[in-house]
Each structure stands twice: as structure tokens, then as C-alpha cells.
PQR file with spaces between the fields and no chain letter, atoms N, CA, C, O and H, PARSE charges and radii, in Angstrom:
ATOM       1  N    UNK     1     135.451  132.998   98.404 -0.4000 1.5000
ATOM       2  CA   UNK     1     135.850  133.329   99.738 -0.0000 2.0000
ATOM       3  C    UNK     1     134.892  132.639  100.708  0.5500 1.7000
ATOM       4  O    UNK     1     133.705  132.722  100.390 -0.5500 1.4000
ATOM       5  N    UNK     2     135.133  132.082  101.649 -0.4000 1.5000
ATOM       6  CA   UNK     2     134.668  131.428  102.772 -0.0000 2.0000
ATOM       7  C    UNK     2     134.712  132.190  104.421  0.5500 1.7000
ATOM       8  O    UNK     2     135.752  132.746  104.775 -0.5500 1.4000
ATOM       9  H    UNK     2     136.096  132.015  101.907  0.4000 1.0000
ATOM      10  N    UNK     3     134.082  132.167  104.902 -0.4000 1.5000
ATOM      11  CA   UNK     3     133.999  132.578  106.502 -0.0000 2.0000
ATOM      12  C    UNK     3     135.200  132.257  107.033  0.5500 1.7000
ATOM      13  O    UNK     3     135.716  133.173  107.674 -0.5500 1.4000
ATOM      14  H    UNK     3     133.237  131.715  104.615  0.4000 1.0000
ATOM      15  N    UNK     4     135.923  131.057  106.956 -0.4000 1.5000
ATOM      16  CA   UNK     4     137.028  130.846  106.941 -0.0000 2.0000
ATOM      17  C    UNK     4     138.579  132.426  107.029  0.5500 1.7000
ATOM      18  O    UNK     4     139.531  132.891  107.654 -0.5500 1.4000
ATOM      19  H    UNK     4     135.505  130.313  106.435  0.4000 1.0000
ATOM      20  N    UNK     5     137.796  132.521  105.976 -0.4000 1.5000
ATOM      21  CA   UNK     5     138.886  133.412  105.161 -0.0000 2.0000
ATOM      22  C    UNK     5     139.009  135.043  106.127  0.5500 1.7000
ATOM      23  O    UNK     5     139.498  136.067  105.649 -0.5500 1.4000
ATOM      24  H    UNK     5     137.022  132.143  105.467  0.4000 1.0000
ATOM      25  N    UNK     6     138.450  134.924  107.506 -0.4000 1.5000
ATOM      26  CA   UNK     6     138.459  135.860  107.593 -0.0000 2.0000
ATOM      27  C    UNK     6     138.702  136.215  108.863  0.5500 1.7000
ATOM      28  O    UNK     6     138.413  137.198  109.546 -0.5500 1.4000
ATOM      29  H    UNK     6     138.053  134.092  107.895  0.4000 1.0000
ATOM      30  N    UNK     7     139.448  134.954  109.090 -0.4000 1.5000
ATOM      31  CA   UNK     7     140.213  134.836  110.169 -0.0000 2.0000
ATOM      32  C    UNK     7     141.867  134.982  109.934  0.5500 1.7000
ATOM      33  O    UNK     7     142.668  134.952  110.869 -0.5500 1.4000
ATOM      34  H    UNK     7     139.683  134.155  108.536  0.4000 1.0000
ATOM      35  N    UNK     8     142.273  135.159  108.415 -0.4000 1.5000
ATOM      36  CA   UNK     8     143.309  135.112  107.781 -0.0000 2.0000
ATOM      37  C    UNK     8     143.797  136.112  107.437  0.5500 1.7000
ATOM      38  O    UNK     8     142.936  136.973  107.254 -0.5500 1.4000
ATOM      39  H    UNK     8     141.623  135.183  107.655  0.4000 1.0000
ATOM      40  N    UNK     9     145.242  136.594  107.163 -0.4000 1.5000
ATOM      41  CA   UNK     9     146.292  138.066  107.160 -0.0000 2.0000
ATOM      42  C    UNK     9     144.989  138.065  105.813  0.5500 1.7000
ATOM      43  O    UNK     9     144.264  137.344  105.128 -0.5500 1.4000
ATOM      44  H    UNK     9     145.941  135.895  107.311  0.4000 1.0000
ATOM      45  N    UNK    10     145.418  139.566  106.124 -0.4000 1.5000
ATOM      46  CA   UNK    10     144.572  140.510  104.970 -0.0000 2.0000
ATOM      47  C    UNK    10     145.598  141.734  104.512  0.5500 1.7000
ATOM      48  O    UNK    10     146.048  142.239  105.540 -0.5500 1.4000
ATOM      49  H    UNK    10     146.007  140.153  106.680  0.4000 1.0000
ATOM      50  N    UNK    11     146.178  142.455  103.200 -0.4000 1.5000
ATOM      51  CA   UNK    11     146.628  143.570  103.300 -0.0000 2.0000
ATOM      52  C    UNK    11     145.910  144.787  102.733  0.5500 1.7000
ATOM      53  O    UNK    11     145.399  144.704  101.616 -0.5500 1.4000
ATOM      54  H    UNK    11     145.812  142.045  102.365  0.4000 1.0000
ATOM      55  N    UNK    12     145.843  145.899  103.431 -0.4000 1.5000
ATOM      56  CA   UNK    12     144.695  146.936  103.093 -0.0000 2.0000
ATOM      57  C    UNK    12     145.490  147.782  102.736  0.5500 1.7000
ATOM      58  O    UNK    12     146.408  148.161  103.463 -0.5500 1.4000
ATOM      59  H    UNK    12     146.258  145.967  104.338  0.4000 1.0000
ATOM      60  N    UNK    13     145.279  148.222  101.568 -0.4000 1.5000
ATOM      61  CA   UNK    13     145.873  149.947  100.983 -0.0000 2.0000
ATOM      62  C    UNK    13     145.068  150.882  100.604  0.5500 1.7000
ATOM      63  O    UNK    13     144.286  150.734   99.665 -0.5500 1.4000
ATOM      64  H    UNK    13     144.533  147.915  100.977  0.4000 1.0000
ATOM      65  N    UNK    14     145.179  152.035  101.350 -0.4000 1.5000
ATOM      66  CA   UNK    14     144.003  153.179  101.463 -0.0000 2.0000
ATOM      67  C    UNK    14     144.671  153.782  100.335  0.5500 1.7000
ATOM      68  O    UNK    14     145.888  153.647  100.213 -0.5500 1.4000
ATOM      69  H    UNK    14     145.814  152.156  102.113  0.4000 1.0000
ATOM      70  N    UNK    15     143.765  154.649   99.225 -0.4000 1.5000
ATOM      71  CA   UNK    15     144.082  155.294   98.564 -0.0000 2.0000
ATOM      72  C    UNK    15     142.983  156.641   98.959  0.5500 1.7000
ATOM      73  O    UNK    15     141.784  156.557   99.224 -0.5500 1.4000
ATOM      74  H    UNK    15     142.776  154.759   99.323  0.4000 1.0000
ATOM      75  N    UNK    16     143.820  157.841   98.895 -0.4000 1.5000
ATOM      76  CA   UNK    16     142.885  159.322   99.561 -0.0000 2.0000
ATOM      77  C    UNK    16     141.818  159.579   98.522  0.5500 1.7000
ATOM      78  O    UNK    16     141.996  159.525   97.305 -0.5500 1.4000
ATOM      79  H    UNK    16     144.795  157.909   98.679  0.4000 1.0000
ATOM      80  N    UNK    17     140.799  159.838   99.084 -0.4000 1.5000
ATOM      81  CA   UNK    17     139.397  159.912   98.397 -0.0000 2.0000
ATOM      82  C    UNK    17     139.409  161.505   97.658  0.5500 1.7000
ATOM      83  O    UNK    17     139.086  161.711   96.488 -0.5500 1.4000
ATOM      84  H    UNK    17     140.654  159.883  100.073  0.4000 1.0000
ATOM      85  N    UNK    18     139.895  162.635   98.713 -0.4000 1.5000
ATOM      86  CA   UNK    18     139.948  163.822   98.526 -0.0000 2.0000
ATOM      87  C    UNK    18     140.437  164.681   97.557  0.5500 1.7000
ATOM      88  O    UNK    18     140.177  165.881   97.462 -0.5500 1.4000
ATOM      89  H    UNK    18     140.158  162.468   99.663  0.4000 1.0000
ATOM      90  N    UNK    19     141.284  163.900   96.711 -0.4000 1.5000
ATOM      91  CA   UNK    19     142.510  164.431   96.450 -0.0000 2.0000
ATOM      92  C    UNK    19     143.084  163.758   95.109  0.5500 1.7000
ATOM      93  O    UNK    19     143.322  162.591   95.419 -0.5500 1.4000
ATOM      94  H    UNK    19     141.495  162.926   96.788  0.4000 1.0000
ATOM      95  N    UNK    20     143.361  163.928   93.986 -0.4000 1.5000
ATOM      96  CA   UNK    20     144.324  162.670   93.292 -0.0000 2.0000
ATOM      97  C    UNK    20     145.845  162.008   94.324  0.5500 1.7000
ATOM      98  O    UNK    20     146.717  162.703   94.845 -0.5500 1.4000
ATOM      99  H    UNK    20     143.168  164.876   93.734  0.4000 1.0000
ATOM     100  N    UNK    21     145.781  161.198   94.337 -0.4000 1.5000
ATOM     101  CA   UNK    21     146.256  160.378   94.951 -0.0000 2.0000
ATOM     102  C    UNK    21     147.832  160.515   94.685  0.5500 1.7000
ATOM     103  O    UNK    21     148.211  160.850   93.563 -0.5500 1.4000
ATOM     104  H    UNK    21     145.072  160.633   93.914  0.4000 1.0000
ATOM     105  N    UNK    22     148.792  160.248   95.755 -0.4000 1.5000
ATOM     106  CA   UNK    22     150.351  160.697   95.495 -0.0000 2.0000
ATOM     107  C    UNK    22     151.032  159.643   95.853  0.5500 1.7000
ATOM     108  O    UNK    22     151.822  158.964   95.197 -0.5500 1.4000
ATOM     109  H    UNK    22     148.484  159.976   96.667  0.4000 1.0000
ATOM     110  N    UNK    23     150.499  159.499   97.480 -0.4000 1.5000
ATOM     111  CA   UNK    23     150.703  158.090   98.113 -0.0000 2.0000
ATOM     112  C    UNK    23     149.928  157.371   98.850  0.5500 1.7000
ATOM     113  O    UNK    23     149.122  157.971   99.562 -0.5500 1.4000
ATOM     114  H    UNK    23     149.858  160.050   98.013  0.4000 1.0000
ATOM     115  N    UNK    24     149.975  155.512   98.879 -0.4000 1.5000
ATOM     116  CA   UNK    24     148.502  155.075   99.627 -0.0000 2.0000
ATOM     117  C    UNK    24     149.119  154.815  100.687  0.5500 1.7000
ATOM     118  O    UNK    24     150.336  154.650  100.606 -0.5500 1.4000
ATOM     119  H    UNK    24     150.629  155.025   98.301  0.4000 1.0000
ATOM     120  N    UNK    25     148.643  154.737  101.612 -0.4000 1.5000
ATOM     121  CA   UNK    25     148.945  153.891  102.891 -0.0000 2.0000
ATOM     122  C    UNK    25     148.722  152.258  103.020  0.5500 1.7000
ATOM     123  O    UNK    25     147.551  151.885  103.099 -0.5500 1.4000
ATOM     124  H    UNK    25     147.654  154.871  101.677  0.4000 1.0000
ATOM     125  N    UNK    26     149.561  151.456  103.041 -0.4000 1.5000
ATOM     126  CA   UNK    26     149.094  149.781  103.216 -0.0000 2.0000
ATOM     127  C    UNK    26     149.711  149.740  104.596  0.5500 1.7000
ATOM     128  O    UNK    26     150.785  150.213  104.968 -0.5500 1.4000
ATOM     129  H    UNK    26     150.512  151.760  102.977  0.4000 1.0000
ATOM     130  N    UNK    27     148.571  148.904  105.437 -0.4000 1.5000
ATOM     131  CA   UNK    27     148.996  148.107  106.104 -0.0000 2.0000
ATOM     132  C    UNK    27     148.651  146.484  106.191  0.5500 1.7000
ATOM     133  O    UNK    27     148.106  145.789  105.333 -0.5500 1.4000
ATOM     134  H    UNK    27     147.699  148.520  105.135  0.4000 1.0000
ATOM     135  N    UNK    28     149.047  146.177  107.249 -0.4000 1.5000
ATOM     136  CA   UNK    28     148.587  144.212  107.173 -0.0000 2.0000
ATOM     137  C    UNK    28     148.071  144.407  108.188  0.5500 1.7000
ATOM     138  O    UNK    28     148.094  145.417  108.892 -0.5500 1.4000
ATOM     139  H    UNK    28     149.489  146.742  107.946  0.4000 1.0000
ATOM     140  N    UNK    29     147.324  142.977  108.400 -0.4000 1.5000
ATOM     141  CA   UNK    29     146.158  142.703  109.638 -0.0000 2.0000
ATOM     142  C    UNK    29     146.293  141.698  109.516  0.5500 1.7000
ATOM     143  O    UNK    29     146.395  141.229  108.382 -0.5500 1.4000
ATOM     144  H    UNK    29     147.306  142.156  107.829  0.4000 1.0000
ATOM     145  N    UNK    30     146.349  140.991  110.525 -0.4000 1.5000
ATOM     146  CA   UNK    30     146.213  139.477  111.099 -0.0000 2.0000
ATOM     147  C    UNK    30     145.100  138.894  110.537  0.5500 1.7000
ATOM     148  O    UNK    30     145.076  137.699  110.243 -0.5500 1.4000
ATOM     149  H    UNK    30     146.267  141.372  111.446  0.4000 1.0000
ATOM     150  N    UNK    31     144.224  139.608  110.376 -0.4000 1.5000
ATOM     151  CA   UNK    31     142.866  138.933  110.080 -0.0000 2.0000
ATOM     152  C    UNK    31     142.297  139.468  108.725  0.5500 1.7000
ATOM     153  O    UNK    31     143.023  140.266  108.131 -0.5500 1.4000
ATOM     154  H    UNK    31     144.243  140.578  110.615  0.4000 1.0000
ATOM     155  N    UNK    32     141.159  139.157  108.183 -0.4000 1.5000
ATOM     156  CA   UNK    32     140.834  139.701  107.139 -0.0000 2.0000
ATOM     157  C    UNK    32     139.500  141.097  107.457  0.5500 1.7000
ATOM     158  O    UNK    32     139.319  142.196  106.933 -0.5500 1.4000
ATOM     159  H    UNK    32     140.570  138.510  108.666  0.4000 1.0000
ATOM     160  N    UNK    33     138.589  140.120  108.877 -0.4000 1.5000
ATOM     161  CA   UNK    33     138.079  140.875  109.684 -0.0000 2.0000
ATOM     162  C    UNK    33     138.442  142.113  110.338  0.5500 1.7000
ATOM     163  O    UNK    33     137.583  142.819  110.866 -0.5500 1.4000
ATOM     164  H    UNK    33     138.737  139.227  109.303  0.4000 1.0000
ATOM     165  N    UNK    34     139.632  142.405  110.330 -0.4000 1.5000
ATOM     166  CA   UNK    34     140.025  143.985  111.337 -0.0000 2.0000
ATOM     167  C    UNK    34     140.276  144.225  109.795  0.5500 1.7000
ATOM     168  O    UNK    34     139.493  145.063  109.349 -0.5500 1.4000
ATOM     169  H    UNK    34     140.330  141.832  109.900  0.4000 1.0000
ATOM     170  N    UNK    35     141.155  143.716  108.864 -0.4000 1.5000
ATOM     171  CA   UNK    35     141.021  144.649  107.565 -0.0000 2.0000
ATOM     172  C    UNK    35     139.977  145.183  107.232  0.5500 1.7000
ATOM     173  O    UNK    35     140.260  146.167  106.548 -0.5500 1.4000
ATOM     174  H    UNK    35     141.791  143.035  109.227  0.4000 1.0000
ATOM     175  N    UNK    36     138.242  144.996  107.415 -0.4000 1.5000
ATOM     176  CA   UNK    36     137.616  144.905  106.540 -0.0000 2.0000
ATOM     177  C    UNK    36     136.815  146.417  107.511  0.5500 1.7000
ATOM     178  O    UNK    36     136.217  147.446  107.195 -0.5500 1.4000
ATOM     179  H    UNK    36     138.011  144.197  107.970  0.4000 1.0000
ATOM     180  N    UNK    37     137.273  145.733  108.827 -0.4000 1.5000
ATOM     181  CA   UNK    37     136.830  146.864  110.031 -0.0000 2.0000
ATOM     182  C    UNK    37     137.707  148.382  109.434  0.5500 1.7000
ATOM     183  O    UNK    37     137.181  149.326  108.846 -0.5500 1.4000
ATOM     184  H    UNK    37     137.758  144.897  109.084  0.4000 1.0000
ATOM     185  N    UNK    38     138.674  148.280  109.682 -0.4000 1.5000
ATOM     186  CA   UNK    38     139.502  149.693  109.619 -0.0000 2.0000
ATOM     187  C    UNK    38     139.155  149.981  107.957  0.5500 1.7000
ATOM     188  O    UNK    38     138.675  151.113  107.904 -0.5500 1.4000
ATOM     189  H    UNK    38     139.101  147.513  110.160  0.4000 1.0000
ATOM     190  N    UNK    39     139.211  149.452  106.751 -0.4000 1.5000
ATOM     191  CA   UNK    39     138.504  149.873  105.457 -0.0000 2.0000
ATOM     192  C    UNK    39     137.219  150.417  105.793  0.5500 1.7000
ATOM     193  O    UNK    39     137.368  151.628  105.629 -0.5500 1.4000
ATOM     194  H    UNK    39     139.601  148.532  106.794  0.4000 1.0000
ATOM     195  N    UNK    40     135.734  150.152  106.270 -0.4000 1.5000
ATOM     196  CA   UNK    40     135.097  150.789  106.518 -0.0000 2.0000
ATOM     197  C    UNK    40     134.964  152.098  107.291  0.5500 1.7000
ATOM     198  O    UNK    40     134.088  152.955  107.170 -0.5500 1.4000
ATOM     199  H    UNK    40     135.613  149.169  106.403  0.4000 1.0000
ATOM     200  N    UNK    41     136.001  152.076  108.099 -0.4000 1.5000
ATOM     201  CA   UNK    41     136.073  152.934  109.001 -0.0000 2.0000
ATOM     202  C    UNK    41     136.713  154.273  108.431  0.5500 1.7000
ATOM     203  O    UNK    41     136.506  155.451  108.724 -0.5500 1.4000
ATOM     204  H    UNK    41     136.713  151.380  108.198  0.4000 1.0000
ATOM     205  N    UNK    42     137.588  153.656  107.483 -0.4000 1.5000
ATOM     206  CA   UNK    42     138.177  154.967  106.183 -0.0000 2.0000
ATOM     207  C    UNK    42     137.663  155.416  105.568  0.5500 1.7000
ATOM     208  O    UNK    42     137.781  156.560  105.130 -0.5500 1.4000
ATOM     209  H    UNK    42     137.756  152.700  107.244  0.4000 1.0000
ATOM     210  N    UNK    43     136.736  154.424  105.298 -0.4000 1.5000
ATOM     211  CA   UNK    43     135.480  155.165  104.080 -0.0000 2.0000
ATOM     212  C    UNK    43     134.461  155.998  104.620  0.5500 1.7000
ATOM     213  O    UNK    43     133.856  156.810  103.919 -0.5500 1.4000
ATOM     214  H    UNK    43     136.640  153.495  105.654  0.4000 1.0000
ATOM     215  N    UNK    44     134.233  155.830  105.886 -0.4000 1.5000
ATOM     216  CA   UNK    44     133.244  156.875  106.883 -0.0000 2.0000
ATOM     217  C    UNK    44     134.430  158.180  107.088  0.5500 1.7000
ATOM     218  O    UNK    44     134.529  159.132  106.315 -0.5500 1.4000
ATOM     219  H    UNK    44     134.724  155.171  106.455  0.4000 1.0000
ATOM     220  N    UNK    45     134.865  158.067  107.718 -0.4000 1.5000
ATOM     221  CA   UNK    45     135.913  158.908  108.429 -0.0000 2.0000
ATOM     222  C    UNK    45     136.928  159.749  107.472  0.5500 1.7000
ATOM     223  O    UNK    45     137.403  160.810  107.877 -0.5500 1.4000
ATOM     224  H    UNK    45     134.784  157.293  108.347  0.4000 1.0000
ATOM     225  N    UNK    46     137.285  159.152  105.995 -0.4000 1.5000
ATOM     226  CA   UNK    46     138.124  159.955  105.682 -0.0000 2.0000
ATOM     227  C    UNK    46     138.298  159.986  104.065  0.5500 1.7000
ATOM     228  O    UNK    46     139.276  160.238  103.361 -0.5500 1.4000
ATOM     229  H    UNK    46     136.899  158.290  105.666  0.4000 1.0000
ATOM     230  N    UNK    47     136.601  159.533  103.680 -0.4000 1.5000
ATOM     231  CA   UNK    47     136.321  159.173  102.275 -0.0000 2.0000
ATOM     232  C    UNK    47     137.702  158.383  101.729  0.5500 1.7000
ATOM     233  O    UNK    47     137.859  158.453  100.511 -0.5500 1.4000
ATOM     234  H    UNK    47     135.807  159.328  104.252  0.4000 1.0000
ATOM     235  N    UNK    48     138.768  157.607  102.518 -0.4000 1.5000
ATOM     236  CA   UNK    48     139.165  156.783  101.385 -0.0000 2.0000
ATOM     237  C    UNK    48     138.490  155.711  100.362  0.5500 1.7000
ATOM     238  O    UNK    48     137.358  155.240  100.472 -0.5500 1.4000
ATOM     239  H    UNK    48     138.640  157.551  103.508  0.4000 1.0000
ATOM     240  N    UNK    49     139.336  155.464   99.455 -0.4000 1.5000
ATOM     241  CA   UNK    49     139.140  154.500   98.765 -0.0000 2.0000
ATOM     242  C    UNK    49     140.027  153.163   99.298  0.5500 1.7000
ATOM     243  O    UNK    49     141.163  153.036   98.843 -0.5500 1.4000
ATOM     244  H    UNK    49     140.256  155.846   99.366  0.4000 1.0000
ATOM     245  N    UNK    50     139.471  152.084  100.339 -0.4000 1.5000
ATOM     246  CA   UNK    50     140.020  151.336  100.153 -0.0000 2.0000
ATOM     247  C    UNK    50     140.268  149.144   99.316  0.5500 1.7000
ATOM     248  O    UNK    50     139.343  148.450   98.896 -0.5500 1.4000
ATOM     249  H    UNK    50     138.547  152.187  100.708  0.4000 1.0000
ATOM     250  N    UNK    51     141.453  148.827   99.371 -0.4000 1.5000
ATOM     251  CA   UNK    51     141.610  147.976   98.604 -0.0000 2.0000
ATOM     252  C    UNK    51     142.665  147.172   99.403  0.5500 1.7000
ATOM     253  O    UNK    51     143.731  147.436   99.957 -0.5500 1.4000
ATOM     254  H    UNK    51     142.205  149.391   99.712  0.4000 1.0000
ATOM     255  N    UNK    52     141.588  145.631   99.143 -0.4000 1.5000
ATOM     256  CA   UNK    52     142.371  144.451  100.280 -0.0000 2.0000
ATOM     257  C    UNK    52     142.777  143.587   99.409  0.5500 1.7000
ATOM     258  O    UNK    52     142.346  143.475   98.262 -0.5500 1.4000
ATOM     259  H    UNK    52     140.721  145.416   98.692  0.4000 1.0000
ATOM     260  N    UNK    53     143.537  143.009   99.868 -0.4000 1.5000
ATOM     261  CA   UNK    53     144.569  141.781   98.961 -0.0000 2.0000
ATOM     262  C    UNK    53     144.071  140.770  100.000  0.5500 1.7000
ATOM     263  O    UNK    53     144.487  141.190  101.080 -0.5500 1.4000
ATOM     264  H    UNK    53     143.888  143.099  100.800  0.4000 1.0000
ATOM     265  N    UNK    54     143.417  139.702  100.181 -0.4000 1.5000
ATOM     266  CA   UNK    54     143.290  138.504  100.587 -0.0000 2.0000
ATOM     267  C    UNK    54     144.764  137.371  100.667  0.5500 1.7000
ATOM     268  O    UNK    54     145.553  137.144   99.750 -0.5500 1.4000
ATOM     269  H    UNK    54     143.078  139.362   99.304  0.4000 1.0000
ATOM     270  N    UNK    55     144.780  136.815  102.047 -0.4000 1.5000
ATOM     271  CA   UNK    55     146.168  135.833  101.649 -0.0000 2.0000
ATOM     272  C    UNK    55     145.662  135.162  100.492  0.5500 1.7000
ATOM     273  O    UNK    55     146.569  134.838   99.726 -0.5500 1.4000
ATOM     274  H    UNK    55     144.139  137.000  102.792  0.4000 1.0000
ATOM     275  N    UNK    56     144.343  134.799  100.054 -0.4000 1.5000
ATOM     276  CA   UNK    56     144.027  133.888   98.877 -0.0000 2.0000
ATOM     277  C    UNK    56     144.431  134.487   97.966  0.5500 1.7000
ATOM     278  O    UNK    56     144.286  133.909   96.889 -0.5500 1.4000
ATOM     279  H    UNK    56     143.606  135.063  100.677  0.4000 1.0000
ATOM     280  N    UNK    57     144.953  135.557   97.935 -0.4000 1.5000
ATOM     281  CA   UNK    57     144.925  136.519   96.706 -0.0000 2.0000
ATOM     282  C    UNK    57     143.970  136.975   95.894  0.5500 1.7000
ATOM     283  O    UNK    57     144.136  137.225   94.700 -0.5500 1.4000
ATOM     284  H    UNK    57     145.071  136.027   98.810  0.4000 1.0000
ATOM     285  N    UNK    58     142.492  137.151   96.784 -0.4000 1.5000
ATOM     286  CA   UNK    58     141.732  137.224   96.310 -0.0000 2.0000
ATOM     287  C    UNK    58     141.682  139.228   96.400  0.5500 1.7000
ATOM     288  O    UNK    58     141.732  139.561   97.584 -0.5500 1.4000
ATOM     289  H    UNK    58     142.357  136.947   97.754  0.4000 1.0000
ATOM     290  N    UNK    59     141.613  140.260   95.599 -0.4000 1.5000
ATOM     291  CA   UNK    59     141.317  141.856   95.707 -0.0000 2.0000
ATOM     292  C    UNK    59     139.787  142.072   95.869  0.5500 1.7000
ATOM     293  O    UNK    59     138.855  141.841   95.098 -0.5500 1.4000
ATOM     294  H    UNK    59     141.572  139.989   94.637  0.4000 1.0000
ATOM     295  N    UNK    60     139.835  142.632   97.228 -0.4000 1.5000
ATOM     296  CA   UNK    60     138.119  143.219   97.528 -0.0000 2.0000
ATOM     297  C    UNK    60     138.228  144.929   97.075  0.5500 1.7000
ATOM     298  O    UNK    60     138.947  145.841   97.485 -0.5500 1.4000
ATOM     299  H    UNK    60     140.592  142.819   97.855  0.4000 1.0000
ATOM     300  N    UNK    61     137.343  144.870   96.221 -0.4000 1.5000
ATOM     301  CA   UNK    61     137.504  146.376   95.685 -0.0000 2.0000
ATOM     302  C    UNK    61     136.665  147.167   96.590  0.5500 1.7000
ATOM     303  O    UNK    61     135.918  146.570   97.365 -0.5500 1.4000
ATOM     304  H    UNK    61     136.759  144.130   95.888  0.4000 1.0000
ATOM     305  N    UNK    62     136.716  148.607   96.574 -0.4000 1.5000
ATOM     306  CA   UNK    62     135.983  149.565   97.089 -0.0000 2.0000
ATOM     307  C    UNK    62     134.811  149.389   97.130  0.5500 1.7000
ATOM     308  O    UNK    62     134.341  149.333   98.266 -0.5500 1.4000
ATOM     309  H    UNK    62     137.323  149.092   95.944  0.4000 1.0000
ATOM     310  N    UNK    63     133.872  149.232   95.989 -0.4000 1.5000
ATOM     311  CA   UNK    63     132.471  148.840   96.183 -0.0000 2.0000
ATOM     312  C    UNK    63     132.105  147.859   96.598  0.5500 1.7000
ATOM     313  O    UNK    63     131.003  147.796   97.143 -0.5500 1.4000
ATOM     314  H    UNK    63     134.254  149.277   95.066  0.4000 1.0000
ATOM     315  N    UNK    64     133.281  146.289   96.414 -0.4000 1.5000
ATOM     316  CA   UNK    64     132.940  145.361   97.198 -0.0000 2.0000
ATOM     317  C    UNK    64     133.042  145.581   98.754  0.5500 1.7000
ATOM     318  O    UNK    64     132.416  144.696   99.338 -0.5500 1.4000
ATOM     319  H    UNK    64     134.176  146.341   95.971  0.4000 1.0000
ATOM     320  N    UNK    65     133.594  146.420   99.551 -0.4000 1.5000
ATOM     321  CA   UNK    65     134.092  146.583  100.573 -0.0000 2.0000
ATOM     322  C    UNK    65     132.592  147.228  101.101  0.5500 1.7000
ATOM     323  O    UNK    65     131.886  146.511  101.811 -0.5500 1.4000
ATOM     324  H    UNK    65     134.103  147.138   99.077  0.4000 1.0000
ATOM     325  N    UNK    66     132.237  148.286  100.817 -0.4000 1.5000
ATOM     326  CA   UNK    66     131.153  149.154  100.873 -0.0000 2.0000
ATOM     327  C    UNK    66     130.056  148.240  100.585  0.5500 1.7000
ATOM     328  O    UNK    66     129.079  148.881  100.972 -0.5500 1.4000
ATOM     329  H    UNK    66     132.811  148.868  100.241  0.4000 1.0000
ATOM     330  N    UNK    67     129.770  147.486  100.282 -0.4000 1.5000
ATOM     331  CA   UNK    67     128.778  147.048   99.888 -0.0000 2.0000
ATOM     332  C    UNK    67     128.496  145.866  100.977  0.5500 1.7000
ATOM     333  O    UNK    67     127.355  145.619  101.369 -0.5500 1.4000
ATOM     334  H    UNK    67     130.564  146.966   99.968  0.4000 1.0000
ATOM     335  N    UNK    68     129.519  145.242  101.376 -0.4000 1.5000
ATOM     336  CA   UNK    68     130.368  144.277  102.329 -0.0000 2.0000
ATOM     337  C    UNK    68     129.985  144.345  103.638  0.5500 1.7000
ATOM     338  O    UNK    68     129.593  143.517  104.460 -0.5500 1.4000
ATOM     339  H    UNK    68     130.445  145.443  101.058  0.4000 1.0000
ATOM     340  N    UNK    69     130.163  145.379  103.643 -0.4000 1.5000
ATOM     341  CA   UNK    69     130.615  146.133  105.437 -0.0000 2.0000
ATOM     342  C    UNK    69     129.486  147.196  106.238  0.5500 1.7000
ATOM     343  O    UNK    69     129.652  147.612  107.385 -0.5500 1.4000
ATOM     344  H    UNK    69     130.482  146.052  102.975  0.4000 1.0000
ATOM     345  N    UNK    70     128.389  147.503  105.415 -0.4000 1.5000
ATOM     346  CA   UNK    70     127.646  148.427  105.689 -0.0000 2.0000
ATOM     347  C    UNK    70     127.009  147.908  106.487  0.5500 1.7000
ATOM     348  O    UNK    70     126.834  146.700  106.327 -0.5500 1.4000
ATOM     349  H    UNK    70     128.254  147.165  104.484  0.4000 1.0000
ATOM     350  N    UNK    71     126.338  148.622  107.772 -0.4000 1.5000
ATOM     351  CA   UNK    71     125.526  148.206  109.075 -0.0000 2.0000
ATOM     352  C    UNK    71     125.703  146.585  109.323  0.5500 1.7000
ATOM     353  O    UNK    71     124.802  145.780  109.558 -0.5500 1.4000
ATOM     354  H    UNK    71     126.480  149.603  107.902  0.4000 1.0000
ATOM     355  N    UNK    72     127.578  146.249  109.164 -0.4000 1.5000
ATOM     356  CA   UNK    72     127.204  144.687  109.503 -0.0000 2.0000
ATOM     357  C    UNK    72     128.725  144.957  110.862  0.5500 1.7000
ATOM     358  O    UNK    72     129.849  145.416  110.657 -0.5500 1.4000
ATOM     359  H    UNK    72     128.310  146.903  108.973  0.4000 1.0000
ATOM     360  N    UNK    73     128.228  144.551  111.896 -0.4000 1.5000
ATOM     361  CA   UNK    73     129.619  144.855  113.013 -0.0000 2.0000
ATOM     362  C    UNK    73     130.428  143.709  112.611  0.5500 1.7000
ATOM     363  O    UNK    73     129.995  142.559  112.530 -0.5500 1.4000
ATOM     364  H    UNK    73     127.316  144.178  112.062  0.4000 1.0000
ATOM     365  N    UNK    74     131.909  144.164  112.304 -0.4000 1.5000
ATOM     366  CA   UNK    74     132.740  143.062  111.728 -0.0000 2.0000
ATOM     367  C    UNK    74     133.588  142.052  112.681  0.5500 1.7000
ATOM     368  O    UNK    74     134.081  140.932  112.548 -0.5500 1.4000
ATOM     369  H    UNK    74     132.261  145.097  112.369  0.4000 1.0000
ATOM     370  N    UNK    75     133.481  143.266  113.963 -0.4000 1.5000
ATOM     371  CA   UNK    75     134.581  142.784  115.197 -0.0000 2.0000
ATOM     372  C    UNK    75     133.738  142.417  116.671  0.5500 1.7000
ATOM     373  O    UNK    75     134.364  142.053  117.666 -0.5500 1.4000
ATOM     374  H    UNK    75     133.080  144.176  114.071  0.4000 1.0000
């Protein structure tokens, strides 16, 4: 993945942290950057678990995300 890449559609599917899981929520983002924003923001706010599909088709997992995104402003 490149810096590039993150200016590019991203699709994010929250899976509920709380709970065994029934249904996730996906949405798309123009960017890979507001994906990566609103995933962190789930994981503060509402213990999801979330999971991005890259247009590269590249999957950023939960810990990659968390690990990713912590004290770094994305937007």
C-alpha cells in the first residue's frame, strides 16, 4: 500500500464488538482516509470490530486498523 492509496474508494464493514454478531454494517468512502477515520472512530465509540477492503483489494484487519490509526489525525 502506498500514500497514494489513500486517496482511493475504500469499503468498511463494522462488525458489533458487544455482542456475537447478526449483522455488519458496510459502507463505501471515497477515500481510503475517511474509511480509516470513521473505523477508528467505531472502535472508540462503539467497540466495533472494523474491516476495510482497499480498491487494491488489499483487507486492513482490525488490529491493522488499530494499530494504523492510533493518535495519528487521518483527516
Amino acid at each position: 500500500m502506498t500514500l497514494s492509496d489513500l486517496d482511493k474508494p475504500a469499503e468498511l464493514t463494522l462488525w458489533p464488538g458487544y455482542r456475537p454478531a447478526q449483522v455488519a454494517d458496510a459502507r463505501s468512502f471515497p477515500t481510503l482516509r475517511e474509511a480509516l477515520a470513521a473505523a477508528a472512530q467505531a472502535i472508540d465509540a462503539e467497540k466495533a470490530k472494523p474491516w476495510i477492503i482497499t480498491e487494491a483489494g488489499d483487507i486492513l484487519a482490525p488490529g491493522w486498523i488499530r494499530a494504523n490509526t492510533a493518535g495519528y489525525r487521518l483527516q
